[in-house]
Backbone as JSON Lines, residues from 0, in Angstrom:
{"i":0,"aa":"X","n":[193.79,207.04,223.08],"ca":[195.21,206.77,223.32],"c":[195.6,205.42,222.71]}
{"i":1,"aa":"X","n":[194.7,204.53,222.69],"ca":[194.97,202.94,222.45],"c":[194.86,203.11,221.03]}
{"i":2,"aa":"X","n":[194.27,203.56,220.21],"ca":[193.91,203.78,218.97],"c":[195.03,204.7,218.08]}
{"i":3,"aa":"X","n":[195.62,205.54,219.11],"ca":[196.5,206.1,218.3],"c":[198.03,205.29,218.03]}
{"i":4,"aa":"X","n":[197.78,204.2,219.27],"ca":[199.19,203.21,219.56],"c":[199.01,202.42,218.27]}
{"i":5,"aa":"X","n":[197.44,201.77,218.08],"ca":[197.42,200.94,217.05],"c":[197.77,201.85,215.28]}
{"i":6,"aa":"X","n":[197.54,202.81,215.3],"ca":[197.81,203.28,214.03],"c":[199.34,203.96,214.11]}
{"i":7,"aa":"X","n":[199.55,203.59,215.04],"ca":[201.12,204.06,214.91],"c":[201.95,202.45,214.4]}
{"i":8,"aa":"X","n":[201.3,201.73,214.85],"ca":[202.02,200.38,214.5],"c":[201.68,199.9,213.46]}
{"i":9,"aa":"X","n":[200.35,200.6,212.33],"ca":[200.05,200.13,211.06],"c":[201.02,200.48,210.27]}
{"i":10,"aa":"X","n":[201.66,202.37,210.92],"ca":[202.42,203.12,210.17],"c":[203.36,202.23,209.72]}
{"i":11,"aa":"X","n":[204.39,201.96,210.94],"ca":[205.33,200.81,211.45],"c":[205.2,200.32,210.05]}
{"i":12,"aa":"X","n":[204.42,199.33,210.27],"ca":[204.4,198.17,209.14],"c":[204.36,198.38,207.93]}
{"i":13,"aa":"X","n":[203.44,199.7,207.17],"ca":[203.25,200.31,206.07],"c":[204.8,200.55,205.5]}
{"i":14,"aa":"X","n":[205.03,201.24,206.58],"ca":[206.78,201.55,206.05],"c":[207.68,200.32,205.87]}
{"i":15,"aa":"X","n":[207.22,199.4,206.61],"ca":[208.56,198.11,206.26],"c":[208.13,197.39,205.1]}
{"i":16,"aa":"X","n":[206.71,197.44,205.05],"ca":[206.29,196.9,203.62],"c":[206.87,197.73,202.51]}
{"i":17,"aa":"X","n":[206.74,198.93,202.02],"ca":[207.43,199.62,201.34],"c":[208.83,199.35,201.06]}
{"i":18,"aa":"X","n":[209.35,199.95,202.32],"ca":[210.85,199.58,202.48],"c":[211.6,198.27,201.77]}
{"i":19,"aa":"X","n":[210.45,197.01,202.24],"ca":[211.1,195.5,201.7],"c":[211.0,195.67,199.99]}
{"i":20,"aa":"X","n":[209.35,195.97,199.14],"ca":[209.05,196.06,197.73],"c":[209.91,197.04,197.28]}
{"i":21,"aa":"X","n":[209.96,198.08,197.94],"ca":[211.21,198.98,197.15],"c":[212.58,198.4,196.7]}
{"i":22,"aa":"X","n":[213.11,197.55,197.96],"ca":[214.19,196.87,197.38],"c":[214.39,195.67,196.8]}
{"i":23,"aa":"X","n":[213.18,195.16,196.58],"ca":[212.66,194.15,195.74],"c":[212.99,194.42,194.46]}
{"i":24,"aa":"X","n":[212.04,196.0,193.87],"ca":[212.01,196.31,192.49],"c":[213.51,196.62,192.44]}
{"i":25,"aa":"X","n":[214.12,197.69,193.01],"ca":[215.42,198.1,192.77],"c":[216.72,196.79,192.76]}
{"i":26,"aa":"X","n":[216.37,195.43,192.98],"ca":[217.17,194.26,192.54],"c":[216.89,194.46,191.01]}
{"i":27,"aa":"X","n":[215.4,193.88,190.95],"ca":[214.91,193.8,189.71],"c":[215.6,194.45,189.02]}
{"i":28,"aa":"X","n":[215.53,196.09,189.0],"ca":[216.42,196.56,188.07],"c":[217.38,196.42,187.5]}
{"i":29,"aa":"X","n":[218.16,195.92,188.92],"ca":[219.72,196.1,188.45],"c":[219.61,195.02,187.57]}
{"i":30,"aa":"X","n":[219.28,193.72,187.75],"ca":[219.29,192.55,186.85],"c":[218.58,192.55,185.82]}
{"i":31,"aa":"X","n":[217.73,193.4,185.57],"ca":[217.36,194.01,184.03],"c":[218.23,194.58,183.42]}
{"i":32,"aa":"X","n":[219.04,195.88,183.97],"ca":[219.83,196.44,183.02],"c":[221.09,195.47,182.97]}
């Protein structure tokens, strides 16, 4: 049960990491093109 709490909160984080670099690159872009 405790183990599944902790990999639910890696998920959590996996996704906000994504979430933040995604809109990192997609600035990038725009100020490239």
């Amino acid at each position: 049960m405790s183990s599944v709490g902790k990999n639910w909160k890696i998920d959590e984080i996996i996704m906000n990491y994504w979430e933040t670099e995604g809109s990192k690159e997609k600035k990038k872009l725009e100020l490239e093109c």
